[in-house]
Structures are given as structure tokens and as C-alpha cells.
VEXMI-396272 format. One record per residue (C-alpha): residue in three letters; z, x, y. Coordinates in pm, whole numbers, plus 50000, padded with zeros to 5 digits. Each point is the difference from the previous one (the first is absolute). Layout:
ALAZXY...
% end
This chain:
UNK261437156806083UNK499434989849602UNK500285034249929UNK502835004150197UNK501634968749796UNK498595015149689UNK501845029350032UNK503014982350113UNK499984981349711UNK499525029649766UNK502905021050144UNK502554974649969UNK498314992449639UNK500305034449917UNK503485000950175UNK501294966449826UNK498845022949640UNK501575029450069UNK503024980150080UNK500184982549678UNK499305029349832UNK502715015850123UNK502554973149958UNK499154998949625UNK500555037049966UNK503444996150164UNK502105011749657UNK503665000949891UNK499455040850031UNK502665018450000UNK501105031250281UNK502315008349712UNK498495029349903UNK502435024949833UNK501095003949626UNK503594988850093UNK501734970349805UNK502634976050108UNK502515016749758UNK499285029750163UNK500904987450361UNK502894985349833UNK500725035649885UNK499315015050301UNK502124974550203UNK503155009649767UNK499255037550034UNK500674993050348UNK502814977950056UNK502345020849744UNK503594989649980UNK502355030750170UNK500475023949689UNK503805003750145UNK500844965349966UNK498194997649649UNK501845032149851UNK503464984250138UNK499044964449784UNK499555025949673UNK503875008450034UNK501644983949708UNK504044995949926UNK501915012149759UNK499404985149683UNK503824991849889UNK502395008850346UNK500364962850191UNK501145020050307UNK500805035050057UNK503225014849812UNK503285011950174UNK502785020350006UNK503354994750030UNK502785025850070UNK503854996350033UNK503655022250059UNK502904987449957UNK503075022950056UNK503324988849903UNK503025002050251UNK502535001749728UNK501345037949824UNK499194988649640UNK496664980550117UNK496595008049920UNK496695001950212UNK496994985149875UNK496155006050078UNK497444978649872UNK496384998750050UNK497494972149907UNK496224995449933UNK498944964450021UNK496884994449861UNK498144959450063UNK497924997449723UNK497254970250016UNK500834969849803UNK497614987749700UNK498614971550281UNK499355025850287UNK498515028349778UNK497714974249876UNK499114985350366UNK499425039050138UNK497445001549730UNK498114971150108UNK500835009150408UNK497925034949875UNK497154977049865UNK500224981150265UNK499525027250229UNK496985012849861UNK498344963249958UNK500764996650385UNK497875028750058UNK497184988049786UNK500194967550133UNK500315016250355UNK496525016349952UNK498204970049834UNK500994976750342UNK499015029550222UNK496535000149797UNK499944965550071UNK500805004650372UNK497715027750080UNK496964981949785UNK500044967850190UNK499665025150356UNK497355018449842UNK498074965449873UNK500664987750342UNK498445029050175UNK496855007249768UNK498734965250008UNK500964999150379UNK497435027350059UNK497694981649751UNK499974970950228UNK499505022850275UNK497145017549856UNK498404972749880UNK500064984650322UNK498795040750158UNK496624997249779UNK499334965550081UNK500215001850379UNK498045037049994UNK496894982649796UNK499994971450275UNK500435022550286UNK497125023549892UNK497884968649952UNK500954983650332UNK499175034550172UNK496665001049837UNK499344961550072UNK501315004850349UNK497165030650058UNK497474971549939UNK501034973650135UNK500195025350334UNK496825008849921UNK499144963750023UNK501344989050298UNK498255027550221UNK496964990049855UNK501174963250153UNK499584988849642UNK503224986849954UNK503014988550251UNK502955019150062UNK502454970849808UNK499335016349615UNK500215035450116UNK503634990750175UNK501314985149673UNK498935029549828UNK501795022550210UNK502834976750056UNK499984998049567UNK500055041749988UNK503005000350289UNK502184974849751UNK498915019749638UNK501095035150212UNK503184987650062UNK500334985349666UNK499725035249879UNK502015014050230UNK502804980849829UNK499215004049686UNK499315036050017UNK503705004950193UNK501684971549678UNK498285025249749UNK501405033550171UNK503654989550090UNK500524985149585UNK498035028249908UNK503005022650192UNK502954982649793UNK498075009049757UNK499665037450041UNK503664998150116UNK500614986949692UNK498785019549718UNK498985032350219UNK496244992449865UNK496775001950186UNK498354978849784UNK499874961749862UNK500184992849647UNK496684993549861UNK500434967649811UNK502664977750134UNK498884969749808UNK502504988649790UNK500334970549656UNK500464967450030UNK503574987849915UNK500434967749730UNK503174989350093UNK501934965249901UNK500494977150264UNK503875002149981UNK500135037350041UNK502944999949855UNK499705024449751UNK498525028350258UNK502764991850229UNK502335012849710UNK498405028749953UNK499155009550344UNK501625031150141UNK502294988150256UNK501204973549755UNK501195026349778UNK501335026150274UNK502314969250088UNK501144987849679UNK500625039549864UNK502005005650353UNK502144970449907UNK501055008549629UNK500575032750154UNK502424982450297UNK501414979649722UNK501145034349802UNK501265016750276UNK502574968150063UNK500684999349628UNK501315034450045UNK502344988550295UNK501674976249739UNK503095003949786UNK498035005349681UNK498365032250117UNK503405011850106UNK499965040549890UNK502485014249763UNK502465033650073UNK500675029049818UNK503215019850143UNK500235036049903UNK503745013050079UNK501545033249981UNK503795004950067UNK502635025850075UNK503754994650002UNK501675026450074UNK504245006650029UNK502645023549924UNK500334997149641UNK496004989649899UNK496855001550100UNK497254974449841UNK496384993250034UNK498894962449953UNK496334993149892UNK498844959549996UNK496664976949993UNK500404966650137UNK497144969749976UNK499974969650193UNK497924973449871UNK499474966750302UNK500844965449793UNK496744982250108UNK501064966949842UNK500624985950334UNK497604996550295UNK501415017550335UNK496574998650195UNK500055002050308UNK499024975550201UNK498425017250223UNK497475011149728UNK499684961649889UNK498864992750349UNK497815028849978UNK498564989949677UNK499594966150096UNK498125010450313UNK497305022049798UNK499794968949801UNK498854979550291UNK498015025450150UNK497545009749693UNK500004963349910UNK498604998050387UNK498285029250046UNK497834992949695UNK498714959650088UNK498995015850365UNK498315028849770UNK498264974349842UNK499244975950207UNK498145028350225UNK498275012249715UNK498874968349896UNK498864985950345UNK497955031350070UNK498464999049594UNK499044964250089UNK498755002850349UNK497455035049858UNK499344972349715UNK499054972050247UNK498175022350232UNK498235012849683UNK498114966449927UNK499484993250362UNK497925035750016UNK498114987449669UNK499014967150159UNK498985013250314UNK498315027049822UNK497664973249824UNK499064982750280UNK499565034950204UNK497395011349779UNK497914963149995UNK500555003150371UNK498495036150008UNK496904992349754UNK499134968550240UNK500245027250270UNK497525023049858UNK497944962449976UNK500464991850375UNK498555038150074UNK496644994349825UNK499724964150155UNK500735014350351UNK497005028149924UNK498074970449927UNK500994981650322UNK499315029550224UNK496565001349850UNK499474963450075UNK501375001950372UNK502364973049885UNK503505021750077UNK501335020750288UNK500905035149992UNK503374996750111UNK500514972749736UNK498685025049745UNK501615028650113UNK503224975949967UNK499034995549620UNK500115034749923UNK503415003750174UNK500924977249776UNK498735008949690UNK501625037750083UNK503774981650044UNK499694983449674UNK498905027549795UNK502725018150140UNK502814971849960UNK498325002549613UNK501075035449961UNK503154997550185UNK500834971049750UNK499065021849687UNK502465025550135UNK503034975750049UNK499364987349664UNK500725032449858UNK502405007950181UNK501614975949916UNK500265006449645UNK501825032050135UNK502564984350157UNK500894972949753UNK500585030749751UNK502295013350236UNK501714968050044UNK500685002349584UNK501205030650098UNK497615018149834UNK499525037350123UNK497045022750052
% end
């Protein structure tokens, strides 16, 4: 029987080593493994969701650079009823030229056009870099989480094989082998989980950017922003999408006014024609609009004082969003740094509690089942540890995209 205890003692010794040896090897590795960058999922995500070429090529059609609308033609007879009368025939060509005002707010509608486009892309780089942060540290998590549970499986399997080995000898009860087994049942679901989290974000992700492979690095800098965040809310990309679509709402109801009003050039030829003469007329007539007084329409008041409201609106919701989600990363930030501190003084007094439990085996002073308990724990907390590490940096992901910074 001491021989029997001896041995008992030295398998779950050597079991209680192995276990700590493999908790300390448990490493923020990474199953990113190809040569891939996060610009070049952002790439690849672009490639993929192009706009329809048919709708782009009908945004390049520009208007003509001096007609305000599209000329016409006017054609009359008139035959006289009396002997000595004479018939006329006229035809005119009107032509609406653009006023100084209009030709000058076309030029900046062109400019405007092409800034929406820019500014178009630079908030769908925005959109399609927070899905692609969201999904490769989603499958971080997940992976993190795989490797953990496989290195405590494989060592539960290999302390279960002993501990079976044990209890047909009638060494030890059946109570430590059951929580072993009853541990392995909970870590195999675990990983069931994780392994299904991983695979479904790693889907989007393919779905995505039509890539079979993760980036390699994913890790991004740490942002030094004020506290206000004022000035990255002004220079975030939604901030100016809405503030260029304004000015450009505010010049198309300029051009609805009285100023922009266009000028006409009349082109006339004329034929009288009678008994005694025939004569061909040729003339050029100009109207100029007196913009001196202000006939808006009220309708495009209202309409003005609408868009008004709405930006004015539109941008404090904007803002406030931007600034509650900034602030809540920011908050959650310092939380993760805290808890990281005291995760890894909890984790080195883990590693502690291992070598006194080796000792306490050897002195008969501590039951299995409590020290099989120990190890349980001392797995959990290494892996909350790593999970912790993770968040951290993920978190420095996602507060760039909330300063609407791209990939």
C-alpha cells in the first residue's frame, strides 16, 4: 500500500507539472498564418463590392457648359385675306444661355460631383474596414479560445488515462476520475462553440473579400486622441460627406432663385411677301432678367429652410453617436487595462498555488479532487489572461474606426 500511495502521489505530482507547464506555454500565437495585410483585405473587400459600372458611367455625364436648357424653334405663317396684303413666315432660334451666377454654380455642381465620389469611397472604406476589424478579431477570440481548450482537453485525456488506471488498481475513488471526465465533457463543448464562432465570422469573411486567407498581422497603433474629440469629429468621414452634401443642396436651391435666372438669345429670320415686294428680315434679340428684386419662391424658402433644419439635425445625432461610441471604446479601454493588471497578479499567484498544491500532495495534507480543482482553475485564468490581451487590442482597432480611421 505505500507504494501504491507513492505512486499515487508521483502521478498526480507529475500530472500537477505537466499541467503548469502547459498553462505557462499557453501563448498569444497566432493561426494567422498568411502574408496578407489588412489593407489588402480592405482591397480585396472593395474589389468585390464594386459600384454597377452603368450607374457610375451615367454620374460622368456632364451638361452643357453655357445652354441653361435646351434651345427651340419657333415657326410661323401668316397669310393675309386682303388683295394688296402680304404673307409673312418667320422662324426663330431661341437660345437660354446660363447667367454669370449659374455658370459659376455648374462649375462647382461638377466639383461637387466628383468630391461626392471621393468622399463616397472614403465612407465605404470606412464601412467595409470596421466589418473586416469586426470579423478578424472575432475569429481571434475564437481561436484563441480553440488552442486553449485543445491544450486542456489533451491534458485532461492524458490525466483521465491515469487516474483510470488508478481506480482499477482501487488506488483511488471514482469522485476525481468523474470530475475529470465531467471537466473534458464542459471544455468539448466549449470548443464546439468556439470552433462553430470562428467558422461562421470566418464565412463573412470569405464572403467578403473572396479570400481564403486571414491577414497576417491585424494588430494595429494606439490612437492619442484629446478628450473632447472634437477635432476628429470634424474631420471624420461622415462629417464631411454631410456637410459637402449640404453646400451642394444649398447650390442647387441657389439656382432655383431669381438671381440664377438664364438669359435668351432669339435668332429670327423673316419673309414678307405681296404683290408688289418681296423682303427678307434678319434680327438678334437679348433678354437680360432684372435681378434687383427677389421673386423666390416660396416654396424654395420652405425648402431651404427645411435643409437648414435637417443638416443642423442630422449632424448633433452624427455627433452625439460618434461621440458616445468614442467614449464608451475609451471607457472600456481602461477597464481592460485594470483588469489586465490584476489578471496577470492573479495568474502569477496561480502558478504559486500549483507548486504549493505539489507540495501538499506530497505531504498527504490535500485531496485529489481539491487539487484537480486547482488546476481547473489555474487553466480558466490563464485563459481569461489571453482572452483579455486580445480585447485589449482589439480594442485599439475599433476606437480607430470610431475616428473614422480606415484600413
Amino acid at each position: 500500500m505505500p507504494e501504491t500511495q507513492a505512486f499515487n502521489r508521483n502521478s498526480l505530482r507529475y500530472n500537477l507539472l505537466k499541467g503548469a507547464l502547459i498553462i505557462s506555454s499557453l501563448s498569444l500565437s497566432s493561426a494567422f498564418a498568411q502574408s496578407l495585410t489588412l489593407s489588402d483585405a480592405l482591397a480585396a473587400a472593395l474589389a468585390t463590392n464594386k459600384s454597377d459600372t452603368k450607374v457610375a458611367n451615367s454620374v460622368n455625364k456632364n451638361s452643357s457648359s453655357w445652354l441653361a436648357s435646351s434651345p427651340r424653334v419657333g415657326v410661323s405663317y401668316l397669310k393675309s385675306n386682303e388683295a394688296l396684303g402680304s404673307d409673312e413666315s418667320e422662324v426663330n432660334l431661341t437660345l437660354p444661355i446660363k447667367s454669370l451666377l449659374q455658370f459659376e454654380l455648374d462649375k462647382k455642381l461638377v466639383s461637387a460631383k466628383q468630391t461626392t465620389e471621393k468622399l463616397k469611397q472614403a465612407n465605404k472604406k470606412l464601412f467595409f474596414s470596421g466589418l473586416i476589424r469586426e470579423q478578424v478579431w472575432g475569429i481571434k477570440v475564437a481561436k484563441s479560445s480553440v488552442a486553449t481548450l485543445e491544450n486542456k482537453i489533451d491534458f485532461l485525456i492524458q490525466l483521465e488515462e491515469q487516474y483510470q488506471l488508478l481506480h482499477k488498481n482501487s488506488t483511488v475513488n471514482a469522485y476525481p476520475l468523474l470530475l475529470i471526465k465531467q471537466e473534458i465533457l464542459a471544455s468539448k463543448i466549449q470548443l464546439l462553440e468556439r470552433n462553430a464562432e470562428a467558422s461562421e465570422l470566418f464565412g463573412q469573411y470569405q464572403r467578403l473579400t473572396h479570400l481564403n486567407s486571414l491577414p497576417e498581422n491585424i494588430i494595429e497603433e494606439s490612437l492619442t486622441l484629446e478628450d473632447s474629440f472634437s477635432a476628429v469629429l470634424i474631420n471624420h468621414p461622415a462629417t464631411i460627406k454631410l456637410d459637402h452634401d449640404w453646400s451642394e443642396k444649398q447650390h442647387q436651391l441657389t439656382l432655383a432663385n431669381n438671381q440664377s435666372e438664364p438669359w435668351t438669345l432669339s435668332l429670327s429670320a423673316k419673309n414678307v411677301d405681296s404683290n408688289t415686294f418681296s423682303e427678307q428680315q434678319i434680327g438678334l434679340s437679348a433678354e437680360v432678367p432684372i435681378t434687383i428684386f427677389n421673386t423666390t419662391k416660396q416654396s424654395v424658402s420652405n425648402e431651404w429652410l427645411q435643409g437648414e433644419n435637417s443638416y443642423q439635425l442630422a449632424k448633433t445625432r452624427m455627433f452625439l453617436a460618434l461621440t458616445t461610441e468614442y467614449q464608451s471604446l475609451k471607457s472600456y479601454h481602461q477597464l481592460l487595462t485594470q483588469k489586465q493588471q490584476l489578471l496577470l497578479a492573479t495568474k502569477n499567484i496561480s502558478k504559486s498555488i500549483i507548486k504549493e498544491t505539489q507540495l501538499l500532495v506530497e505531504a498527504q495534507q490535500i485531496e485529489q479532487d481539491q487539487a484537480l480543482r486547482r488546476i481547473f482553475n489555474a487553466f480558466n485564468t490563464q485563459a481569461t489572461f489571453k482572452l483579455n490581451q486580445i480585447l485589449l487590442l482589439k480594442n485599439t482597432a475599433m476606437l480607430r474606426q470610431a475616428a473614422g480611421i480606415s484600413l
